[in-house]
C-alpha positions, 0 to 999 in steps of 0.5 A, a space after each residue: 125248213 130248207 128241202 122241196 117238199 113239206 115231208 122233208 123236214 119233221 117239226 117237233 113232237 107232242 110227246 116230250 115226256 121222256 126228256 123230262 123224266 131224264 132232266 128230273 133223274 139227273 136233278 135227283 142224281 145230283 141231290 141223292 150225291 148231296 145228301 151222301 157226301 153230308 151224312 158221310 162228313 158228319 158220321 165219319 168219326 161216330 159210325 165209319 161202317 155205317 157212314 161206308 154203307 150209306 155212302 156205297 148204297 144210294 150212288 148204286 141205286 140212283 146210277 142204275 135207276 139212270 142208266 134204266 131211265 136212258 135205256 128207256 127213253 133211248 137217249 143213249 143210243 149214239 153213235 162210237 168209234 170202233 176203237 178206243 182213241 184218246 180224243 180231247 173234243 175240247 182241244 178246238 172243236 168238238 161236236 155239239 152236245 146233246 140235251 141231257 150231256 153236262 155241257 148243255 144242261 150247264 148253259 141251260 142253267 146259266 140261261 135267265 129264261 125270266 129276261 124275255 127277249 123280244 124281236 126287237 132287242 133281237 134285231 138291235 142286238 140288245 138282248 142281255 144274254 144268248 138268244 136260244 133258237 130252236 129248230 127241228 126236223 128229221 133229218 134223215 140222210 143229212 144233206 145240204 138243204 138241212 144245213 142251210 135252213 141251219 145255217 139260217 137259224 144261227 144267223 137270223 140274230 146276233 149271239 144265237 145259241 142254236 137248239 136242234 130237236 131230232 125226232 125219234 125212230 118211233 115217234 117219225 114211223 108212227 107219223 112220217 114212216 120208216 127213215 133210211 137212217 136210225 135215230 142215233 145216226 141221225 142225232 150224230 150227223 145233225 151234231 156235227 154240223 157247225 151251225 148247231 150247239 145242242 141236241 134235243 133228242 126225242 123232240 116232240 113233233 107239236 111244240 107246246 108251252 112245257 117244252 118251251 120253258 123247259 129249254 128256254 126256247 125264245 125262237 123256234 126257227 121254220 119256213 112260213 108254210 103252214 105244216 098241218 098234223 092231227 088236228 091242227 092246219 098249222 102246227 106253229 100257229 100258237 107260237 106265231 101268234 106269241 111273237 116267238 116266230 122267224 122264218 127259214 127259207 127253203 133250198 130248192 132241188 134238194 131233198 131227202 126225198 128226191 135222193 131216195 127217188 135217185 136211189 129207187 130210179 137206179 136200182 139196179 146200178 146200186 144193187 150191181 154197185 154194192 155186190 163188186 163191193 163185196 156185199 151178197 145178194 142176202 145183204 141186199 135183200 135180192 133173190 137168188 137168180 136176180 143175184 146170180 143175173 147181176 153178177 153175169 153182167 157185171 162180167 160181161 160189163 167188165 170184159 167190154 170194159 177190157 176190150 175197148 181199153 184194148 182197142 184204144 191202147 192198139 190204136 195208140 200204138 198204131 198212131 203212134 208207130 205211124 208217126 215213128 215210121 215217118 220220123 225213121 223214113 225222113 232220117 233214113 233219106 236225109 242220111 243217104 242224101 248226105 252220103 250220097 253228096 259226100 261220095 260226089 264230092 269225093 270222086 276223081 278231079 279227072 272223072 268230073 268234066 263240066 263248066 265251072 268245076 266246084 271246088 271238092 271239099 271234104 264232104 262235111 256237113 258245111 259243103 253238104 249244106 252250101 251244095 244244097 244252097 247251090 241248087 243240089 235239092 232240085 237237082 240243078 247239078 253242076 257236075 256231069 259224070 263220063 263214062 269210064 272206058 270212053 275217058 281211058 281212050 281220050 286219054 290214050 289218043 291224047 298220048 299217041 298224038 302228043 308222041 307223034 308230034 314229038 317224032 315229026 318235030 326230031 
């Protein structure tokens, strides 16, 4: 079986008892229904209340004595949905059946088990019919690793029909201890994998021959290391020896054991985890103050959680108003340099003196852009600004001497 310890799997059990009482219940349900239709049919005419009674009578008797065998046995423990819901399994796909389910006492029926089928015709895929596997375990918290040692399982031949025995609540305390998941749970989560056909519940934990004919088990499916239990150094010893042996390998690095190992090492993360949740310290089974202790620093935990997203969300503020700042001030003085130009531009022909004068546009941005061509970014300026006063009297003293010429010239 797949895992990275030897207790991660449980191989089957030595008490089958219980399932062969099922099977012997189901077979006498099954005649006892028989045997009313036939005295039914033939008292109908003579003795109609009679033939009512009988009829009435035995299916009630046999029906409680079933439902007393499951109780017994446990075989009905399975899981259900909250609710009532209409679902059709057999539409596509549906989940595997277990051992005492019509659907799987129907392919164990329709199995020849005297064609025995050797490795050989396994290999060579000449095998008149399904070659039934059986692999077994506990499979408690169903993880990866069982479902790889399954997968194997149902590929180790062609045309495998795949058998999978789950050990019980009682028989797996006695030997292993106390399993995180109850049996009915397990049985459910083995049944909805893909790689399996069928359920064997309550499976033993030593295989013996009974048990192999009453499944018709041509191959039981297990790694190679030996697994030693009371009184025996390994436990598949005799059904290596018939020949009824295949060999599954391990998935190192995960466990059953090692989950619960993840479990125990983070306590206190799980337990704080579950009391957010809504579960109380009593579910948990954690005293008073450890509670009350757990709850405080889940608050505290969440104040520091708030801070620092505040703290994160005032820094991106700050960034990002930085970067706002410096977009506002670029536009800000690309503005008022165009304004600038655009009033230079517009002033007085007679207030501007200078070389070459350029030629005064209209201030557009075309004008903006050939001035800053012109040498306007680096100051390079053509244009020389007087003073006002200083220009008014030139051109007064241009008009006196332009009249007295005048007089001298009459």
């Amino acid at each position: 079986m797949e895992g990275k310890s030897l207790d991660e799997w449980h191989d089957a059990s030595a008490d089958h008892s219980k399932l062969q009482q099922q099977m012997s219940v189901d077979s006498e349900v099954s005649s006892a229904t028989q045997d009313t239709q036939k005295q039914s049919t033939s008292k109908k005419n003579s003795d109609p209340a009679s033939s009512s009674s009988s009829s009435s009578a035995s299916p009630n008797k046999t029906d409680q004595e079933l439902d007393e065998q499951h109780k017994q046995s446990g075989s009905k423990r399975t899981m259900e949905f909250s609710s009532k819901i209409n679902i059709n399994v057999d539409l596509n796909c549906g989940p595997a059946p277990l051992c005492y389910e019509e659907k799987a006492i129907k392919e164990r029926e329709q199995c020849d088990y005297t064609i025995k089928i050797t490795k050989e015709m396994a290999d060579q895929n000449t095998a008149p019919r399904k070659i039934r596997i059986y692999a077994d375990g506990i499979y408690d918290l169903f993880h990866a690793g069982h479902a790889r040692q399954l997968m194997q399982a149902k590929n180790v031949f062609p045309n495998v029909y795949l058998l999978v025995g789950v050990c019980n609540d009682t028989l797996t305390n006695a030997k292993k201890g106390k399993t995180v998941m109850n049996e009915a749970e397990r049985y459910e989560s083995v049944r909805h994998c893909r790689y399996v056909d069928e359920i064997v519940t309550d499976a033993p934990w030593v295989l013996d021959d009974e048990f192999l004919t009453q499944n018709k088990i041509d191959f039981v499916a297990h790694d190679e290391i030996p697994y030693g239990a009371d009184g025996h150094d390994d436990i598949y010893q005799h059904i290596k020896a018939r020949g009824m042996f295949v060999v599954t390998q391990r998935t190192d690095g995960v466990s059953t054991s090692d989950i619960i190992c993840r479990l125990v090492r983070d306590y206190d993360m799980y337990v704080r985890r579950n009391l957010a949740r809504g579960y109380t310290a009593h579910d948990l089974n954690v005293g008073f103050l450890k509670g009350k202790s757990i709850q405080f620093q889940n608050k505290m935990d969440t104040v520091k959680s708030k801070i620092r997203t505040y703290e994160e969300e005032s820094k991106t503020f700050m960034e990002r108003w930085e970067d706002k700042s410096k977009e506002y001030i670029h536009s800000f003085l690309s503005l008022f340099e165009r304004t600038r130009l655009a009033l230079q531009r517009t002033r007085s022909p007679g207030m501007l003196t200078g070389g070459d004068r350029h030629e005064l546009g209209s201030g557009s941005d075309e004008d903006i852009d050939d001035y800053q061509d012109d040498g306007g970014n680096t100051g390079e300026t053509h244009i020389e600004y007087k003073n006002v006063d200083e220009t008014h009297k030139n051109n007064n003293n241009d008009k006196k001497t332009t009249g007295a010429n005048v007089d001298s010239n009459d």
